[in-house]
N, C-alpha and C positions, 0 to 999 in steps of 0.2 A: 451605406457600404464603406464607404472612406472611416466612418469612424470605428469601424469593426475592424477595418485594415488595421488602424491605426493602434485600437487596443491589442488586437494581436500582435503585433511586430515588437510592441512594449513589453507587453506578458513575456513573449516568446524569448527575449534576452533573459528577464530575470529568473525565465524557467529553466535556460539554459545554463545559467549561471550556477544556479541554487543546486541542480540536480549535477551539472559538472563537478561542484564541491563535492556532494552527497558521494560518488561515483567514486571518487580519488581518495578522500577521505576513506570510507570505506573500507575499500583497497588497503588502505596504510595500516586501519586499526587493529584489519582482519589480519594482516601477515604481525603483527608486532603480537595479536595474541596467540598464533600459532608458531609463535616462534617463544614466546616465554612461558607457555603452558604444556604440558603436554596433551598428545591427540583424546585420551578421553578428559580430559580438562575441558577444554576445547567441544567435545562430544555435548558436555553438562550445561556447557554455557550457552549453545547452540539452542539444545532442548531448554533451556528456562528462558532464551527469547522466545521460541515458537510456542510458549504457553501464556506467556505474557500479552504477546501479538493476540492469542484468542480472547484471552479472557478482558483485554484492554477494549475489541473489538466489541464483546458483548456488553462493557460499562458505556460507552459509548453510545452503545442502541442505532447505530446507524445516522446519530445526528451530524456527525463531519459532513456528510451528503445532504443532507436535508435542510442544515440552517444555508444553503449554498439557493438553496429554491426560496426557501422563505426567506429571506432576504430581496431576494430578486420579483419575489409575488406583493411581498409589504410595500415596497420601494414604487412598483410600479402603481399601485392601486392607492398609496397613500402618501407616500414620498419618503425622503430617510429618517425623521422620526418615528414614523411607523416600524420600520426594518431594527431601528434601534432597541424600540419594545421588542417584535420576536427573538432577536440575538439574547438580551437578557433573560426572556422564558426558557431559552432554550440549553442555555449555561447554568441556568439556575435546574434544569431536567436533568443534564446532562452530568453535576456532582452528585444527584441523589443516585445514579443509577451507576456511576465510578464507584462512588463507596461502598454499595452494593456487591457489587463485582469482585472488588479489592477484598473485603472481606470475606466472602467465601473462598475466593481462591486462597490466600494468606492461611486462614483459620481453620479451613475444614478442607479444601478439594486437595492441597496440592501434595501432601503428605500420601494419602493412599493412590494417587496418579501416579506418585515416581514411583512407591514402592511396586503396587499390585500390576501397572502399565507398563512402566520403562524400566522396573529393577533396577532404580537409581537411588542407592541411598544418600549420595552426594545431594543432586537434584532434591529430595526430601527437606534437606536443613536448610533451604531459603527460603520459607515459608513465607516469614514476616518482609524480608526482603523485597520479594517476589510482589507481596501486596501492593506494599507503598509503590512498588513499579509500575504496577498496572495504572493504580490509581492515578499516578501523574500521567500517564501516557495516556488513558481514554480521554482526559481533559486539552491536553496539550493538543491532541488533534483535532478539536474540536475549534480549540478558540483560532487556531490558526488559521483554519477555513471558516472562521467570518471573517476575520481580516480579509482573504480574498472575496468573500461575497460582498462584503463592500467596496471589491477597486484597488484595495492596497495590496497589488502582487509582490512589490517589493516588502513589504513586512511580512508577510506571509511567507512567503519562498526563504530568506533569513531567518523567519522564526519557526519551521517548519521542520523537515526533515533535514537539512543541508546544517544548519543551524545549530543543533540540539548533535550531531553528528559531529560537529568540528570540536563543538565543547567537550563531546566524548570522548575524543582521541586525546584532547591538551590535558582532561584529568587521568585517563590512562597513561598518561607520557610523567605526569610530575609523580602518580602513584606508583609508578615503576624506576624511578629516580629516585624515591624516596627509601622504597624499602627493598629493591631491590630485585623482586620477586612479584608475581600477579597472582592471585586465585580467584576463585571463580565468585567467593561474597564479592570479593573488595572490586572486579570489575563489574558487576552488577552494580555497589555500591556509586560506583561514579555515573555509571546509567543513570541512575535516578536523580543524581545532583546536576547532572547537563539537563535533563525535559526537563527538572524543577525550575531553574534557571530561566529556562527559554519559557516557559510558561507563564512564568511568571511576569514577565517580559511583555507578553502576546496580552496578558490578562488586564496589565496598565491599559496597553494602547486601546482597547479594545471598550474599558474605560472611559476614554476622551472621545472616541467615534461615535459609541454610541450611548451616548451620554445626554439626547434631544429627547425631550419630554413629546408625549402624542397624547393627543383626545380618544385616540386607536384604542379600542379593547384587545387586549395582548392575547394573544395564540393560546390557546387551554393548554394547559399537561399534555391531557389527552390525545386532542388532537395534534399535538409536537409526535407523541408518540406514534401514533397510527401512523403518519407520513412515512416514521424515521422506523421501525420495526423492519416493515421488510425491508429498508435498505441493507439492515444489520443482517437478518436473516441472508442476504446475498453476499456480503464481507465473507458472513461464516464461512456459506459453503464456497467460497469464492476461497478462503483460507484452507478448507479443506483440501484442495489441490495444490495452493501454491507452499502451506506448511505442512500438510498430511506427510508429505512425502518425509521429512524431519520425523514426524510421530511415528511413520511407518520402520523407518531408520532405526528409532530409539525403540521401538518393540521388539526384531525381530533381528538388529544387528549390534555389536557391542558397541563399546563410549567409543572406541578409534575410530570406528569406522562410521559411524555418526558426525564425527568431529571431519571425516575426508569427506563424506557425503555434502556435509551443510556447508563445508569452506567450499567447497566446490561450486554450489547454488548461488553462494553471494557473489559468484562473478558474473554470475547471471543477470546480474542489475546493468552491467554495461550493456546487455542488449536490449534490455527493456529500455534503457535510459531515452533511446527516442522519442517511445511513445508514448513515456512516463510526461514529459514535457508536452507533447501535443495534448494529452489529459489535462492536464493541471492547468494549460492553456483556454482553453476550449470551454471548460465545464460552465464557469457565468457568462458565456458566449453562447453557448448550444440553450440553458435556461430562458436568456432574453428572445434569441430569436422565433424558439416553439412559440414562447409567450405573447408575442407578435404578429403571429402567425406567418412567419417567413421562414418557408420550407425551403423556397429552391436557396435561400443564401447560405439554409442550415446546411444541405448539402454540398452548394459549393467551399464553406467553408472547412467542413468536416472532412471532406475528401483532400483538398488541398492540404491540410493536416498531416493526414495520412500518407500522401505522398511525399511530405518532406521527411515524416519518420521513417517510411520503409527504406529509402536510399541507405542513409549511414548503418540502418540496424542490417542489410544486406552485406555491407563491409565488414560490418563486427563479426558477425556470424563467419564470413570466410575465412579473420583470423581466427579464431577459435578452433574453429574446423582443420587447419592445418597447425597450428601450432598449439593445442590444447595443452599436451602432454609438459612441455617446456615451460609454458606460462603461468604453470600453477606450481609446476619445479622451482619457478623464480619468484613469485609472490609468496606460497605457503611452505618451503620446504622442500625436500627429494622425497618425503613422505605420502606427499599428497598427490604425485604425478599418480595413484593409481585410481584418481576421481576423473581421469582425460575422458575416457569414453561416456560415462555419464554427463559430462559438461557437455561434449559434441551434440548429444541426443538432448539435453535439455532447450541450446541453443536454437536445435531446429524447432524446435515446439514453439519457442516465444519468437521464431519468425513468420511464424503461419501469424501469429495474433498480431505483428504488427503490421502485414499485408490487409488484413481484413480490417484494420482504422480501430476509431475511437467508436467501436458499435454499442459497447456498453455502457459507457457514458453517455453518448445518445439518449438510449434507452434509459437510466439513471435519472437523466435532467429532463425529460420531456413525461415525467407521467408514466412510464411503462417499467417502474421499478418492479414490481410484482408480475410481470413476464419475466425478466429477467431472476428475480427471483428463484424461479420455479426452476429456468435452466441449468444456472450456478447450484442449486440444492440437488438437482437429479445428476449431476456430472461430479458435484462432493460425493454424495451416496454409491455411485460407480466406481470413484475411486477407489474406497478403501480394499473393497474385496479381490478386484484385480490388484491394487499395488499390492497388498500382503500377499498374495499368490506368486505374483511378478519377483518382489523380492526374495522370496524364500527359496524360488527357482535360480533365480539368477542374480543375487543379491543385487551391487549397484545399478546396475546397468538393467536389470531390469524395473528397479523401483525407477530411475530415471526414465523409461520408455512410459512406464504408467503414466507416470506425472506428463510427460510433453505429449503425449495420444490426449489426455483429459484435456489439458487446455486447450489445446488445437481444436481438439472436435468441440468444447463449448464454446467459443468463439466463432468457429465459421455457426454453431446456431444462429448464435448471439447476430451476425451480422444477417442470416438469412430474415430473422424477426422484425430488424430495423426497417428491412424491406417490403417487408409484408406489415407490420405496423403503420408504417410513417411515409412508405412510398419512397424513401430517398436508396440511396448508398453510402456506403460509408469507406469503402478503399478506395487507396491512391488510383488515380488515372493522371496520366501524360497529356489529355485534355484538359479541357475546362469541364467540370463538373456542373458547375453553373447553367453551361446550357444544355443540358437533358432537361429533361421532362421530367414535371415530379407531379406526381398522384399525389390530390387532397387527402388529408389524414381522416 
């Protein structure tokens, strides 16, 4: 128990740290592009993250999640040589199925996407750009989370999203110094030179770690794949809610109001940021413990979690909630104060999911990815046809009501499942979690 304290209290600074950068950063890069673009600039560049985000997610295959288990499966049954072999099988899956990815999107998807979906012919001419984006970015999340499945939260959390983020803004800062003016290639452009960078980076260390030879027969393809499929399957639709709402925006409303709907959504990360960290914390925690078979400590820890994100994310929300209008007046512009009521409604949706804890991670790391699965895909599938209705009705404010109803309700499944699966709980209590009663799995 003490050395689980003890890895959390470690983890929990460098997450705090890493995702505080992430947060602030963010913030910074996002008001400097809407203040040197304009709103459908802004609109274009919005919609070519949210296509990169999927199509990154589908090169990927769900291995970011998966080498976090196998690691921690190798490790225990054979020790770190073995864990060494799966991380290399699983880097070695993980570019054939980038390239993959990169390639369709770049060559063939994203051309009739912008034109025939989003009537974007801006969005149309970063085809090849768009590729090489993806391609760095299904990798770079990959390798960064073996770094943490083997322990290194500190190289992770810096090489990670926090990381690849701060480089972004210093190349948009000297690229806006330089020529005076931003567009939508040339910020993409530096996208891809900060993950290249940090990947690159992740890809050394990663290198020296696991760089121990084993007698282990290394993980098949195959079976890398099988694990890691429905994790991706759950990203998607897990994407389907948290970027649909973006795809829905770029369908049914134009580039300005695209560009006020998504700047509005990235301020959304301040409230997730708490249990953004209790995640990132937790996940090779929640893996050893299942693996263990230590339920009641999984809960005590998972709840204890939980109850230190829902505190601050319950302050954030009450700023937002009263000062919406204003603080989006002074981050993106007097333009963007007409995204306030959308932001209030999104805010309350990602505070339902930080009361209800780390239930899908849970779920995630113990085995029960394909329950989860099935929920995340049944609550993407719900969304699109109420959001494109919602919106059409009630543009932002209704696509915002979709989007935070979908989350909300898949999450409290998601935690009722953990319950019914695993016997534990997964929200904050003022108690000790620890001493309930936990039902054998």
């Amino acid at each position: 128990m003490t050395s689980v304290r003890g890895h959390l209290a470690a983890s929990s600074m460098w997450a705090f740290g890493g995702f505080a950068t992430l947060a602030v950063s963010s913030v910074v890069v996002n008001a400097v592009l809407t203040r040197a673009m304009s709103p459908p600039a802004v609109g274009v560049y919005f919609l070519a993250v949210s296509v990169v985000t999927f199509a990154a997610t589908v090169g990927r295959a769900g291995m970011n999640q998966s080498v976090v288990r196998l690691i921690a499966r190798a490790e225990a049954a054979h020790g770190l040589p073995a864990a060494g072999v799966a991380v290399r099988t699983v880097l070695a899956v993980a570019m054939l199925t980038a390239a993959s990815a990169s390639l369709v999107l770049g060559l063939f998807a994203l051309r009739p996407l912008a034109l025939t979906v989003f009537d974007s012919p801006r969005l149309a001419q970063l085809g090849l750009l768009l590729g090489f984006w993806c391609f760095v970015e299904a990798l770079r999340l990959v390798a960064s989370e073996a770094l943490r499945g083997f322990g290194r939260i500190g190289a992770a959390t810096v090489l990670g999203d926090a990381g690849r983020q701060v480089l972004f803004g210093a190349a948009v800062s000297v690229a806006l110094v330089a020529t005076g003016r931003l567009s939508v290639a040339l910020v993409v452009a530096c996208a891809i030179a900060a993950g290249a960078v940090v990947l690159l980076v992740a890809l050394l260390l990663l290198r020296s770690t696991a760089s121990h030879r084993s007698p282990e027969t290394p993980p098949a393809a195959l079976a890398t794949l099988q694990l890691s499929v429905p994790m991706m399957v759950t990203a998607l639709s897990a994407l389907a809610v948290t970027q649909g709402d973006v795809w829905l925006a770029g369908i049914v409303l134009s580039d300005a109001h695209v560009g006020i709907y998504a700047a509005t959504a990235r301020l959304i990360l301040l409230v997730v940021f708490p249990l953004h960290i209790s995640n990132v914390v937790l996940s090779p925690v929640i893996a050893r413990l299942h693996a263990r078979g230590s339920l009641k400590e999984l809960q005590h820890t998972v709840r204890m979690g939980a109850t230190a994100a829902a505190l601050p994310t319950l302050a954030i929300v009450s700023v937002l909630l009263l000062f919406g209008g204003p603080i989006l007046g002074l981050v993106y512009g007097d333009a963007y104060r007409d995204g306030a009521s959308a932001l209030r409604i999104l805010a309350g949706g990602q505070l339902v999911n930080a009361l209800v804890g780390s239930c899908g991670q849970v779920l995630l790391m113990t085995g029960q990815h394909k329950v989860m699965m099935k929920v995340t895909l049944l609550a993407g599938l719900l969304f699109f046809p109420i959001g494109a209705l919602a919106t059409w009705r009630f543009g932002l404010v209704g696509l915002a009501s979709a989007s935070a109803l979908t989350t909300a309700g898949s999450n409290v499944a998601l935690w009722i499942l953990v319950r019914r699966r695993l016997g534990i709980w997964t929200h904050g209590a003022l108690r000790d979690g620890y001493r309930h009663e936990v039902a054998s799995a």
